[in-house]
N, C-alpha and C positions, 0 to 999 in steps of 0.2 A: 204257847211258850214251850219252847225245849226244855228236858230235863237238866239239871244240872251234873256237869261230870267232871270227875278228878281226876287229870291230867299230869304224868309223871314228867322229869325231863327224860330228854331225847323220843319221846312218844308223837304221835301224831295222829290229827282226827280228823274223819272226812263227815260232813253236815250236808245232807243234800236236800233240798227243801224244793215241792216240785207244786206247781200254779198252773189253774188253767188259764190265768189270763182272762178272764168272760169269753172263753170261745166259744162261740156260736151265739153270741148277745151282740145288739148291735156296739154296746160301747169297749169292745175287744179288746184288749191293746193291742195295740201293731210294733210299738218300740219304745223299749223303755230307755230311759237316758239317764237313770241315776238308782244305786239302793239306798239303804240305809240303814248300817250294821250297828246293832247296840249291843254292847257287850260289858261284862261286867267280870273280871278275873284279879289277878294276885301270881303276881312271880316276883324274882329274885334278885336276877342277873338282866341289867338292862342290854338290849339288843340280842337278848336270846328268843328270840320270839317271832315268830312269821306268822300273817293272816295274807291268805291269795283266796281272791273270788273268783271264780271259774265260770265262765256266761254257758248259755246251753251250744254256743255255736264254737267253744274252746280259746274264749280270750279271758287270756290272764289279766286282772289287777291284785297289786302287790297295796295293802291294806296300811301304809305309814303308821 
């Protein structure tokens, strides 16, 4: 589990979390089709807020 950190507004944080996937096991993954982010925070102003997941090959999703 990540540390927990206190986040100002207009700030921003980059999480990079890095997996080998079982490489070199036979049951490796080859493609993942879904994550599943839990998060647990506290703000203020609704719609001040962005979560984007970045894949290793540079595709954005935008975290609703």
């Amino acid at each position: 589990m990540l540390p927990y950190r206190h986040v100002e507004g207009g700030q921003e944080i980059e999480v990079v979390l890095h997996t080998s996937g079982c490489a070199g096991q036979q049951n490796a993954v080859q493609y993942l089709e879904h994550v599943e982010l839990r998060l647990d925070m506290e703000y203020t102003r609704r719609g001040a807020l962005a979560i984007d997941l970045t894949s290793p090959q540079g595709q954005n999703s935008t975290v609703a």
